[in-house]
N, C-alpha and C positions, 0 to 999 in steps of 0.2 A: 329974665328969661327963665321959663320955668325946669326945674331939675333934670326935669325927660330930655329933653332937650339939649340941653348939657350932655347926659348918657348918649344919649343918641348917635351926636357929633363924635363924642368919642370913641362909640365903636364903630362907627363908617372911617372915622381915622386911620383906628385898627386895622380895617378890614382891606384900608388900603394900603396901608406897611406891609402888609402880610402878601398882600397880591404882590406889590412890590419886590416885595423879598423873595417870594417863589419865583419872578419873572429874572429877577437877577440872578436867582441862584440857579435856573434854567440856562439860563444863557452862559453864568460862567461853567455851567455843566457844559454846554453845547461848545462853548470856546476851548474848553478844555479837553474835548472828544478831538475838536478840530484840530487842534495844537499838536495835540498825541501821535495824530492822524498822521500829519504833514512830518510830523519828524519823524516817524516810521518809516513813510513813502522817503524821505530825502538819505534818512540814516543808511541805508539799502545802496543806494551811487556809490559805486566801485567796489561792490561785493561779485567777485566774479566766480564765488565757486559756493555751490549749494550749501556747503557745510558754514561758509561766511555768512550765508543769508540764515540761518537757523541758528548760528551762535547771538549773532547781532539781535535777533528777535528776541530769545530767552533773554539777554540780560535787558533789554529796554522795556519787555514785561514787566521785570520786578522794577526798576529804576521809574519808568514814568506813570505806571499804575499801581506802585503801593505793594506787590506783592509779596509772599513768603517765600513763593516757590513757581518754579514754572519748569515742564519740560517737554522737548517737541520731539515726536517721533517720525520717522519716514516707516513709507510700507514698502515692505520686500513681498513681492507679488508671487514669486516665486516658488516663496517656500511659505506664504500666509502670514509673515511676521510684521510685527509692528518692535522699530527698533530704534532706542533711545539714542537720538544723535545730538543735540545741545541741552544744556538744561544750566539754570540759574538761579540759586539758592542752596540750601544744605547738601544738593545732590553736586553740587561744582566748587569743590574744595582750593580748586587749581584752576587758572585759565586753560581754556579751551581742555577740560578733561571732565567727564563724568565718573561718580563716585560707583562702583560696583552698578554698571548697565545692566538692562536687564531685557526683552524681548518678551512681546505679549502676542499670544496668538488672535488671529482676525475671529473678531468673534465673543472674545472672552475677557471679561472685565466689563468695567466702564468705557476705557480706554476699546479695548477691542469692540465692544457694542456700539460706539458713538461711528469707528469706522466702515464699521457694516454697515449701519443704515444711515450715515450722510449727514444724521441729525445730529445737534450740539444737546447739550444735555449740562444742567445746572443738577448737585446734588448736594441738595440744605445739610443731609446728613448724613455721610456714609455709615452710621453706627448701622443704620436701617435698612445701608444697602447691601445684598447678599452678594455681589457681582464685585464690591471693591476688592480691591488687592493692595495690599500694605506695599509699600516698596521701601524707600530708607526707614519712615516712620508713620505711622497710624496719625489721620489726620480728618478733620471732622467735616471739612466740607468741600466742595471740587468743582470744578468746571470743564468741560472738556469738550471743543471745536475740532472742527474737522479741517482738514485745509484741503479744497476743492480744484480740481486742475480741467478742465471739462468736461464735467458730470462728473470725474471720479477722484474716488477719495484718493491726494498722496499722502496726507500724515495727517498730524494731529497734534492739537495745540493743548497742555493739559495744566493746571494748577491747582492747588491744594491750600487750604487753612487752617490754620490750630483753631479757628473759631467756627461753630455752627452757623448757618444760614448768612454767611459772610458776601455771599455773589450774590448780583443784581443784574437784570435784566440791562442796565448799562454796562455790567461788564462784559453780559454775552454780546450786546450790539458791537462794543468797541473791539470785543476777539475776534467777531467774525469777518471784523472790515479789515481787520491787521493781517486773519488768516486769509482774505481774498487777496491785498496785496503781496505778501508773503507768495502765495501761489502762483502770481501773475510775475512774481520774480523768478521763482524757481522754474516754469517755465520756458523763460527766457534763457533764462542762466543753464538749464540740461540743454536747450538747440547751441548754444553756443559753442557748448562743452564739446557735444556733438562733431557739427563743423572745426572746431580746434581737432577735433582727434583727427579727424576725417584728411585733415591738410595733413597732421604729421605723416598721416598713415600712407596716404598719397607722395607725400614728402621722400621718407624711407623708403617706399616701392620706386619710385625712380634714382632714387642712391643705390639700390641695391641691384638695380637694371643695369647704371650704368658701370657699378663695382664686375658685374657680370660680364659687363660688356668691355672690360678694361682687361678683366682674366684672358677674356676669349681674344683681343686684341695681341696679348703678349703669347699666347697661345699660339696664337698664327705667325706673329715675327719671329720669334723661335724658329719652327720649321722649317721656314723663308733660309734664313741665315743658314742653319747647320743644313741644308741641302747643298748651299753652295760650297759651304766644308766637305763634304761628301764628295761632290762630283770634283772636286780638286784632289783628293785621295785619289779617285779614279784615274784619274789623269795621269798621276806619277805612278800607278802602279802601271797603265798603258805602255808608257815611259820607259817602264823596268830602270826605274829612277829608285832603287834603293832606299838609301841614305834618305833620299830627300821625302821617301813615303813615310818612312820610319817617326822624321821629325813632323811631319805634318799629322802622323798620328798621337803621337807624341803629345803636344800643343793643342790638337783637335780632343783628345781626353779630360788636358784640364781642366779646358774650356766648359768641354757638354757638364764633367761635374761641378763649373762653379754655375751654370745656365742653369741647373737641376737645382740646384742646391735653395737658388735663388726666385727661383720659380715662381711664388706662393707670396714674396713680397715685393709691394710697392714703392721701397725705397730701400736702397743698398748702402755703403758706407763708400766717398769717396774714393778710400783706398782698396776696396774690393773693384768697384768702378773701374781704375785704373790697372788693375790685377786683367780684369776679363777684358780690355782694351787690347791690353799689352798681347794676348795673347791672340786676340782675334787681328791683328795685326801684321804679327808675327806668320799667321794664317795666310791671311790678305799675300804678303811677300813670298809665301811658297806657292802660293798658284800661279804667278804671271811671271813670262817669262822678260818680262822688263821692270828689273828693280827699283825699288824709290826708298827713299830714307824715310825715318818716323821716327818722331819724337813725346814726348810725354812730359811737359814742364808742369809743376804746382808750383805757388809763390811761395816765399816765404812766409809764416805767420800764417799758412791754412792750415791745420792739424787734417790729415786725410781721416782719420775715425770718429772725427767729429762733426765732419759733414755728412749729409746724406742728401743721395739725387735717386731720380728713378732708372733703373737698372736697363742697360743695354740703352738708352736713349737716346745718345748720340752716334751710337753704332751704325744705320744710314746714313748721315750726314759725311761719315768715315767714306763709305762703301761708293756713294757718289763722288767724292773726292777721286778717290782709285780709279774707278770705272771710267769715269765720265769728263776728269782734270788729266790725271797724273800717266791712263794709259794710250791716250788720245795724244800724248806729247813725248818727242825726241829730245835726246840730250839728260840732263840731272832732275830727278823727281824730287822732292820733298814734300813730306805733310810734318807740319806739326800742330801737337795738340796743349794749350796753355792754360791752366785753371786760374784766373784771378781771384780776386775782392774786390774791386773796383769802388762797391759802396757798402757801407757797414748792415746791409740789411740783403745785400744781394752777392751772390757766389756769379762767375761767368764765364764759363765755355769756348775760349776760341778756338776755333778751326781754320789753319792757313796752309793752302797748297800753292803750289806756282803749276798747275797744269794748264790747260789750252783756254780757260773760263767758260762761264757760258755761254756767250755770244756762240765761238767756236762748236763747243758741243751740241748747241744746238742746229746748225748747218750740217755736222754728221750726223743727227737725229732728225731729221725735217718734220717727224710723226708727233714729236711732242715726248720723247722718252721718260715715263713717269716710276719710279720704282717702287715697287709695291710695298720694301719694307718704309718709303718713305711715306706715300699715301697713310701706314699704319702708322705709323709714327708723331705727324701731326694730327691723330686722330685720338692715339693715347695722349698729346699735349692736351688737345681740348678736354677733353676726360680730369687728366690731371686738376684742372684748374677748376671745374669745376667742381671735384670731389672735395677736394683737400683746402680750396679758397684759394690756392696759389697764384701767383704769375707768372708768364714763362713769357720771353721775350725772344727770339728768334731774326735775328737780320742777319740777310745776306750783301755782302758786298765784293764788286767785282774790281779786282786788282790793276792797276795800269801803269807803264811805264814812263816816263815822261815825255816819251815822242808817242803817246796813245795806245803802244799793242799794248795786249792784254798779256798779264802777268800770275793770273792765276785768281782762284776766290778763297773770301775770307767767310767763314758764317760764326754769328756772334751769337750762342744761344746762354741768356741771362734768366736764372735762377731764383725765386726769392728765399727768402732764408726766415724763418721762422723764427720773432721772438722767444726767449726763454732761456736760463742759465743750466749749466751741462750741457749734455748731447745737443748739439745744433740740427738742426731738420729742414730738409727744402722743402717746400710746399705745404 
């Protein structure tokens, strides 16, 4: 076979390694834009805060494309700024911290010029370009993307290298697809942000309705109550009952100052509790001219200044007792009032009278007789419990003898008690 012939073969050979080799070296270019790709889009899953999405970008720039440097800016619209928030290389000595930040105004640089006009911009050589600006260190070649959010620019994606004419048109392909995903993240991620604010905010606005509506609650039972203190002063001073105005003044004083005192908070200390009980009690016994006993038991092993309940709260429950049990009935009245533990997580309240019950009381009320401080009362429970997460527990039960009359009611109102060591807290 003559020599040509020979050459010939051999350079169609050639010619076909070489297609070869560019076809191969195309594709693993193309598998390796892909690869880049997918693990950008996947790297991003469970970045829920912009500042996540822009750290995670900066370091996967240098880490899966080789580079020296990379730093991404957000635009503050506001005030025209463009403002270094991740960045990965020389400029991030420390995770998640930039090294002396710096802010470029819209406009000015490379960095500000590429966010003005939308366009990415490759620069072989900033020796030549009048527009660079130095930031940690003078560097000879740049690249700089915009990151597009619907038509408009939010940041900007920038990188630098010690070598001239370093960036290629695959690197601008591959920033620009990064900075599309990138944007399509941050998107997301600011409506999120959004509606997360929007719930708290919402959130707060009804805590603060109902903390308002708890004030304005205790605001009104207050009144309720020391009116009735009042017109019972009336009463014995009518009387020309001395003595007996004196001590209901008396007892009426200490009261309105621990009522004042206490005003402002949503939870008292059991032994103030039973302080302002005692006294409104004591109250209770000087208006009506048919006496009843009252009692006031804690167990043992409740420290009273270690608990804390909400203030006056059981003071209806009291008031219905008197009123509606203990003066509706002839012969011996008793109330007493019992603070258990019953379970190591819950404090609980009982209330026992032997007056006429309800069955009874409701036949001299045929109307439905509702008391207003009680109406308020389980109105501040509901409140309670939703403010503070508590539970409050409330049962009433009616008392009986064993041939069936009625014996009087019992009301069990159960407390939760709040984890944690020191001061104990209900609700």
């Amino acid at each position: 076979m003559p020599i040509t012939v020979y050459i010939a073969l051999v350079a169609a050979l050639v010619l076909l390694l070489a297609a070869l080799y560019c076809r191969m070296a195309r594709y693993r270019r193309q598998y390796r834009t892909e690869a880049t790709l997918n693990y950008f889009t996947t790297s991003l899953f469970g970045k829920n805060t912009v500042d996540d999405i822009l750290w995670d970008v900066a370091k996967n720039c240098i880490s899966r494309l080789h580079l020296e440097d990379c730093v991404i800016y957000l635009l503050d619209e506001e005030q025209g700024l463009l403002v270094q928030k991740a960045a990965y290389g020389p400029k991030n000595p420390v995770r998640f911290e930039i090294r002396d930040p710096i802010e470029i105004k819209l406009g000015r640089g490379i960095v500000g010029s590429v966010a003005l006009t939308g366009r990415p911009e490759i620069i072989p050589d900033t020796s030549k370009d009048p527009r660079y600006i130095v930031d940690d260190e003078r560097r000879l070649s740049e690249i700089t993307v915009p990151i597009i959010d619907r038509g408009k620019v939010i940041g900007i994606i920038d990188s630098e290298h010690s070598r001239r004419d370093f960036y290629t048109m695959e690197h601008l392909a591959l920033l620009e697809r990064i900075a599309a995903i990138c944007a399509s993240k941050i998107a997301r991620t600011v409506i999120e942000e959004k509606a997360r604010r929007q719930a708290m905010e919402v959130q707060l606005l009804h805590k603060q309705l109902a903390e308002f509506r708890l004030v304005t609650l205790k605001s009104q039972m207050n009144p309720h109550f020391l009116f009735n203190c009042l017109n019972g002063i009336y009463h014995c001073i009518l009387a020309a009952d001395i003595d007996k105005a004196s001590d209901y003044v008396s007892n009426f004083a200490r009261l309105l100052r621990m009522v004042l005192m206490h005003a402002e908070k949503n939870f008292i200390s059991l032994r103030e509790e039973v302080e302002l009980l005692g006294h409104y009690l004591k109250i209770e016994a000087l208006r009506t001219n048919k006496p009843f006993d009252y009692n006031i038991f804690i167990d043992e092993g409740i420290n009273p200044d270690e608990y804390f309940v909400p203030g006056m709260l059981i003071q209806p429950f009291l008031e219905n007792a008197i009123w509606h049990g203990l003066m509706n009935k002839e012969g011996d009245r008793s109330l007493n009032i019992h603070w258990r533990r019953p379970k190591e997580k819950e404090l609980l309240c009982e209330i026992t009278d032997n007056g006429v019950g309800r069955a009874q009381s409701s036949r001299r009320h045929p109307s439905g007789h509702a008391s207003k401080g009680m109406s308020l009362c389980m109105e501040r429970v509901e409140l309670y419990k939703a403010l503070f997460n508590s539970t409050f527990h409330i049962r009433v039960i009616d008392l009986y003898s064993e041939d069936g009359a009625a014996q009087g009611t019992k009301v069990n109102i159960a407390f939760e008690i709040a984890p944690g060591a020191g001061v104990t807290h209900v609700g």
